[in-house]
N, C-alpha and C positions, 0 to 999 in steps of 0.2 A: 892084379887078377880081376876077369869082369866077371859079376853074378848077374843070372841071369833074372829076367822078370820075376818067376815064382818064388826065388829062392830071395829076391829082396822083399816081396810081398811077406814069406815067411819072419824074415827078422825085424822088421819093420811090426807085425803082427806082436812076435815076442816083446819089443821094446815097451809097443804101449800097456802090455798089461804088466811090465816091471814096474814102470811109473805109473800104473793103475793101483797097485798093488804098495808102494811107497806112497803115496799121497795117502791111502786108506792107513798105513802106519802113523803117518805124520798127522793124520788128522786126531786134534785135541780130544781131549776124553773129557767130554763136556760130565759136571754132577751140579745135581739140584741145589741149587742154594737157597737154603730154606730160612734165610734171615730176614727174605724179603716175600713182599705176596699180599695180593689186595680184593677186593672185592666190589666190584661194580654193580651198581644198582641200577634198574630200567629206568629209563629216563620220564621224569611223572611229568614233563611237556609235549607229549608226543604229538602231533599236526599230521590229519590226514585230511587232503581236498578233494581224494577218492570218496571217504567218508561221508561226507557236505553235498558231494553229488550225487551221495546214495540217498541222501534224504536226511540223514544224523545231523544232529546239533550237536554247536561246538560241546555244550554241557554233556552230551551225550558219550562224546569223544574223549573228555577229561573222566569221566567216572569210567568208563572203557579201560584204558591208560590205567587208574588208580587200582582196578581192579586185576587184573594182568600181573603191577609189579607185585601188589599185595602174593600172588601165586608165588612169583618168583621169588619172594623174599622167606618165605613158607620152604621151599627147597633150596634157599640159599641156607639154613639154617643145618642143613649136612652138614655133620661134624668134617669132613677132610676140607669143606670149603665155608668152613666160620669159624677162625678165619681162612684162608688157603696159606699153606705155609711154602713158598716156593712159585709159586704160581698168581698170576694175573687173568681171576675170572670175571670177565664184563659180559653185563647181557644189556641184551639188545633188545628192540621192540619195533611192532610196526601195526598197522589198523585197517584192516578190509584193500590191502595189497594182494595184487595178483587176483582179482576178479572176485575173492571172497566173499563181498557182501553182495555182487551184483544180482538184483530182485530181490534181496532179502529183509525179511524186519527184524535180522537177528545180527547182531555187530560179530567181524570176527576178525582174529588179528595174529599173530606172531611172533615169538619172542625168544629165547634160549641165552646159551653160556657159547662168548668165543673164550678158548682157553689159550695162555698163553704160559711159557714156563722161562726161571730165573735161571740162571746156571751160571759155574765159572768154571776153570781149566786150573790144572796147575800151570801151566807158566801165566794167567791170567787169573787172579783174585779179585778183580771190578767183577760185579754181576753184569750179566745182561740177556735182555730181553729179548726171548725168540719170537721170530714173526708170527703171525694169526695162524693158529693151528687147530686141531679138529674142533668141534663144535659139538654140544647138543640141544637139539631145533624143536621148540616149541608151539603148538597150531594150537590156537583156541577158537571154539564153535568151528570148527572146521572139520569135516570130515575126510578133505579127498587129498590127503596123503596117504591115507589106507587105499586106497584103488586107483594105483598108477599102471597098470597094466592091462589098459583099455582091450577090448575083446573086436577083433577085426572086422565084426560088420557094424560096429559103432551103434548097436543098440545099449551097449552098458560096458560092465567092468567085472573080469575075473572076480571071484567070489577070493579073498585072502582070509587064509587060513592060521587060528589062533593056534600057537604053538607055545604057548606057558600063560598062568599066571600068578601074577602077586599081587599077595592083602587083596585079593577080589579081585585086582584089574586083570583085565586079559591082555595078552601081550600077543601082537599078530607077528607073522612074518615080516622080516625086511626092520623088526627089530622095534618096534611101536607101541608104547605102554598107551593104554585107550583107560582113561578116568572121568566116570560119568555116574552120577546120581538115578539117571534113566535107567527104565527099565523098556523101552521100547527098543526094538531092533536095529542096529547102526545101517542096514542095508533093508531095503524090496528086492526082493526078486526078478526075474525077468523073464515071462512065460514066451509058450511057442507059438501062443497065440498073437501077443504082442510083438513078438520077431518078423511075422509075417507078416503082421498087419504094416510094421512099419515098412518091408520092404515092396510091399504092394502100392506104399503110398510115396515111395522114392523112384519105383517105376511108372506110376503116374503123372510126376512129376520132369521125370528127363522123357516122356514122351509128351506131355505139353510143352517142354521148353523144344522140342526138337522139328513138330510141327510149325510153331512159330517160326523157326527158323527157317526150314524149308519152303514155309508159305512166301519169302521173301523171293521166291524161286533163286537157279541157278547163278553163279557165279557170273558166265554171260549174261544174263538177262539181266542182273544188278546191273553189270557195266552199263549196257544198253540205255538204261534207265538214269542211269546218272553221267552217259557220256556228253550230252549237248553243255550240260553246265560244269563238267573239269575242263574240256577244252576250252569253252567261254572263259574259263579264270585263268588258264594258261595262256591264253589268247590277248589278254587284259594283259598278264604281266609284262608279256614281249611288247605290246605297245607301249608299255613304258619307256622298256629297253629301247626301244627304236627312234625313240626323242633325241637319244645322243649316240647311239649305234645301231644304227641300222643294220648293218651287215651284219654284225652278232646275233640279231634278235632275229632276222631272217632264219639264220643258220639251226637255231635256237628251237624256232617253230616247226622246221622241217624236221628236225630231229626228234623232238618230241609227239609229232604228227606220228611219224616213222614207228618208233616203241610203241604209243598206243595200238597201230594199227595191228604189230603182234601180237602186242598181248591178247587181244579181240580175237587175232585168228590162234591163239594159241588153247582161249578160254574157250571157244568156239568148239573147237576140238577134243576139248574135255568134258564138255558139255554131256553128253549121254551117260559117258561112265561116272562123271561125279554124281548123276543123279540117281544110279544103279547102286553107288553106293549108302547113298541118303538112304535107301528106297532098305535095301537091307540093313542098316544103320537102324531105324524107326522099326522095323519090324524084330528083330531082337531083340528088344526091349516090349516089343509087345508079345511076344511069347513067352517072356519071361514074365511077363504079367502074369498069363492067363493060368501058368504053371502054379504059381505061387497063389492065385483065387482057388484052383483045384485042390492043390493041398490043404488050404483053409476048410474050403469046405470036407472035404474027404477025411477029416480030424475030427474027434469024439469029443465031447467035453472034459474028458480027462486027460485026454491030450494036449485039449488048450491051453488047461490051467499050470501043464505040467511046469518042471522049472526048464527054461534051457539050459544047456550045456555047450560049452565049447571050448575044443581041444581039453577035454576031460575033466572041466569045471564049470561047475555054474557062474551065470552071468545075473549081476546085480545093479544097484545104482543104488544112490543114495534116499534113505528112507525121506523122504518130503515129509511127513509128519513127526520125523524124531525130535526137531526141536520144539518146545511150547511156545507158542507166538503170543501169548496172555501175559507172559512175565515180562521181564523189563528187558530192552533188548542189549544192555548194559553187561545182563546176570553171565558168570560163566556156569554154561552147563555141557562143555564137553571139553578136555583138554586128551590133546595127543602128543606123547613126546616120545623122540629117539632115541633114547635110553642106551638101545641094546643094536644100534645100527653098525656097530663097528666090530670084527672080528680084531680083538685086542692084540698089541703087540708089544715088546720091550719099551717103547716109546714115552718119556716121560709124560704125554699132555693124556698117554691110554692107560698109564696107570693111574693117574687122575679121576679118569673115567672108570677104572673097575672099582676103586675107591666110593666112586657116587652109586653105582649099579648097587653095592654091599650094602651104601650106610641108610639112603634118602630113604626117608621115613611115609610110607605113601598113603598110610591112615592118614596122616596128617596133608595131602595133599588132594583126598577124599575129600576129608571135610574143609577143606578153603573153599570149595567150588559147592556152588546151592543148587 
């Protein structure tokens, strides 16, 4: 008997979720084996030549490092992860990675827990070790993992909103324990004064770069101007050619004589409209100037000052004076960590992680940082 198309599609369909559904049976019922479990410490040689190019001395770089693991060993001191019983927590570190330090006299660096967990199976009693699993991610003197949700005319960053805290720290959206001794503002604002003014000075800008350009005049007229010397070099090449083929290098020149001379009369031809369109290209932009000068001016000082908004939140950037640039730029005075970044689930390396949210003692990670 033949089946047809659909109806093979059909059982074909059924087949793989029987052996979808038998594989999920057959797959081991992995549990924690909690015999084993270790605890990694940041590594107190850390080498950044990012660092070196920001200006830091190696000595600078090792009390950085010393300082860092000192934190982490402060929160290694969580009872479910001293020791970890079941679990393999190594942390990691790094120093003025991903542009951190770049202009700064303030070192800043990166460090956290990768977690890993032990398990065995009944038909399998050897432990073993699952691969690199969740994490949580450590930023010191750093503040722009709080404001990843840059604001679309690229004057700043959504303003993120503190949604819990604990022992005094404020805990933002997106799940971020912010522990700072400061009392100054982690953000500036970003007025409408300032919005304006920056896009008054970005139309200024793509209207001098555009004059320029146009001043070079049209596409024909470049050609024009640069025709006697492409042909001279093309002209040059085929006489090469023609030391041992003539006949090729003949064929060679007429052809290429040929193309140029289209393209001339092609660019030729476009000539008025590409420049009707320069023409209203440069003026768009200058009308959007004068838009944007009239609104400035047409605005109150309490309008200037006011904060902006967009898409229903204020727009901020990072406070330039939060850090003290008088202390050592060694000191930690801001740590940010992910604490709360994961919606938990059954997963042994996430119960790990509600274990640490419960126990990490964060008076105690107040006072490590000066």
């Amino acid at each position: 008997m033949k089946m047809n198309r659909a109806c093979v599609l059909h059982v074909t369909s059924l087949m793989i979720c029987c052996f979808a559904a038998l594989a999920a049976i057959a797959q081991p019922d992995r549990k924690l084996f909690e015999g084993k479990g270790s605890y990694l410490s940041m590594p107190r040689n850390l080498k950044s030549y990012v660092a070196i190019n920001c200006g830091f001395t190696p000595a600078q770089i090792k009390t950085f490092n010393d300082n860092m693991s000192a934190f982490m060993e402060i929160m290694g001191k969580t009872p479910c992860i001293h020791p970890p019983r079941g679990y393999e927590v190594g942390t990691y570190g790094g120093i003025c990675g991903d542009g951190a330090c770049d202009g700064s006299k303030i070192m800043a660096g990166t460090g956290g827990y990768i977690i890993r967990e032990w398990t065995t199976t009944n038909s399998n009693p050897v432990p073993e070790r699952a691969e690199e699993g969740p994490s949580i991610n450590v930023s010191f003197n750093d503040i722009r993992p709080l404001i990843q949700r840059r604001s679309a005319d690229k004057t700043g960053y959504s303003e993120p909103n503190i949604v819990n805290t604990i022992a005094g720290c404020p805990v933002f959206e997106n799940g971020y324990v912010v522990i700072t001794k400061i009392k100054k503002p982690l953000f500036k604002y970003v007025t409408n004064e300032t919005v304006l003014r920056g896009k008054i000075k970005d139309e200024e800008e793509a209207i001098r770069n555009a004059r320029e350009t146009f001043a070079k005049g049209s596409a024909y007229q470049q050609w024009l101007a640069n025709k006697e010397s492409t042909l001279k070099a093309v002209k040059e090449g085929m006489d090469i050619l023609a030391q041992t083929n003539p006949a090729e290098a003949k064929a060679k020149w007429e052809k290429a004589k040929d193309g140029y001379d289209k393209m001339e009369q092609e660019l030729k031809s476009r000539e008025a409209k590409e420049l009707e369109e320069n023409r209203k290209y440069l003026s768009a932009f200058e009308k959007r100037l004068v838009e944007y000068k009239n609104q400035l001016a047409a605005m109150s000082p309490t309008e200037k000052n006011a904060h902006f908004v967009y898409n229903g939140r204020k727009v901020v950037i990072p406070n330039p004076e939060f850090f003290d640039t008088t202390r050592k730029p060694t000191d930690l005075q801001l740590v940010i960590i992910d604490l709360f970044r994961y919606d938990l689930d059954n997963r042994l390396t996430h119960q790990l992680i509600g274990k640490i949210r419960k126990e990490v003692d964060f008076a105690a990670l107040v006072a490590g940082i000066k």
